[in-house]
N, C-alpha and C positions, 0 to 999 in steps of 0.2 A: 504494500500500500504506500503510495508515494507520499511524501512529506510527514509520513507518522514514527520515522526511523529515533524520533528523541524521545515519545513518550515510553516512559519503563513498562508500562502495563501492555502495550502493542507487544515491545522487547519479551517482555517474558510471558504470553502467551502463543508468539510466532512459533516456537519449536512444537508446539501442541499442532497447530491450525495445521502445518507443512505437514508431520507424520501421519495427520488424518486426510491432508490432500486436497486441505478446503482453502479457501481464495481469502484475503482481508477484504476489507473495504471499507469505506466512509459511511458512519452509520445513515447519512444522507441517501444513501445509495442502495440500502437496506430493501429488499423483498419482502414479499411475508412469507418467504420458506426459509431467510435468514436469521441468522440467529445475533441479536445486536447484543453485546457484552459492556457493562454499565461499570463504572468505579466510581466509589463514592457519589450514588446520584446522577452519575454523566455518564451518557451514552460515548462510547471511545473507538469503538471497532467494533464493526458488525463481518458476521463470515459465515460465508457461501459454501456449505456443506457439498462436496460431491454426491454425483451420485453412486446406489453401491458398486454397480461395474466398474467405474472409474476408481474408488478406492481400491477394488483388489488390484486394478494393474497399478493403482499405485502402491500396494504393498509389496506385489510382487518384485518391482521397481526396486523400492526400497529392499529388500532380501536380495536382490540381485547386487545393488552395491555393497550391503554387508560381507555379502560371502569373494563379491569383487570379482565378479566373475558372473556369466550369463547361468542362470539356474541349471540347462539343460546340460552343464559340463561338472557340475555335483558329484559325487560318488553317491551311491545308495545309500549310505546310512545317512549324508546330509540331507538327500532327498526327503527320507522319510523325516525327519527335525523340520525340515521345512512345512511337510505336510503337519504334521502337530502345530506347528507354531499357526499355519492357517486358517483348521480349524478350531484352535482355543479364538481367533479371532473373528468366526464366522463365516468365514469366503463358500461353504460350501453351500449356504443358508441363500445364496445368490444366484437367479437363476445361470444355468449353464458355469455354474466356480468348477466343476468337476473337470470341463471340457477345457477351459483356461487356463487349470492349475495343469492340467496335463501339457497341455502345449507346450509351457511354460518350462517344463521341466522336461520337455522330449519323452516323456514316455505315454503308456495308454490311460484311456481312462479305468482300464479296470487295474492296472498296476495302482495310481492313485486309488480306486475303492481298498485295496490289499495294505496300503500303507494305512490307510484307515483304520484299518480293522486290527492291523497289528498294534496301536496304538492304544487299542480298547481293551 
């Protein structure tokens, strides 16, 4: 969000808004699907929730630069930490996450349901 880079409140809820993949903006600017975040009494920064498709490839994103590398070059055991770490976060609760997380990681969708189930 341009010009909000001094207020501390902006500062220390950006690492939040980025890892969930949602936008800032001027509460001026605010939707009614946005969520406007208020300090002491003042509206400060309102933010544009993705939607859920867009969060997974933005988490997938983010795991991709964790591990630093494209998911689909993982070894098996990361693969399956990856698949854990997805579903503790929902991705599969998304339509077609099964089909995404697989691509994603080069392999089938049914190896993804197997990592699943190993996990259980």
């Amino acid at each position: 969000m341009p010009g909000a880079g001094d207020d501390p409140f902006v500062t220390a809820v950006k690492p939040l808004v980025d890892a969930m993949g949602g936008r800032m903006l001027p509460p001026g600017d605010a939707g009614p699907d946005d969520v406007v975040l208020a300090w002491e009494g003042v509206d400060v920064v309102a933010v544009r929730l993705p939607q859920l498709a867009e969060s997974l490839d933005h988490i997938l994103l983010a795991l991709e630069r964790k591990h630093g590398k494209p998911l689909a070059e993982l070894d098996r055991k990361a693969k399956q930490e990856v698949v854990r770490i997805l579903e503790a976060r929902g991705a599969f609760s998304v339509r077609h996450g099964v089909e995404t997380v697989a691509t994603a990681l080069g392999v089938s969708r049914f190896t993804v349901y197997n990592y699943l189930n190993r996990s259980t």
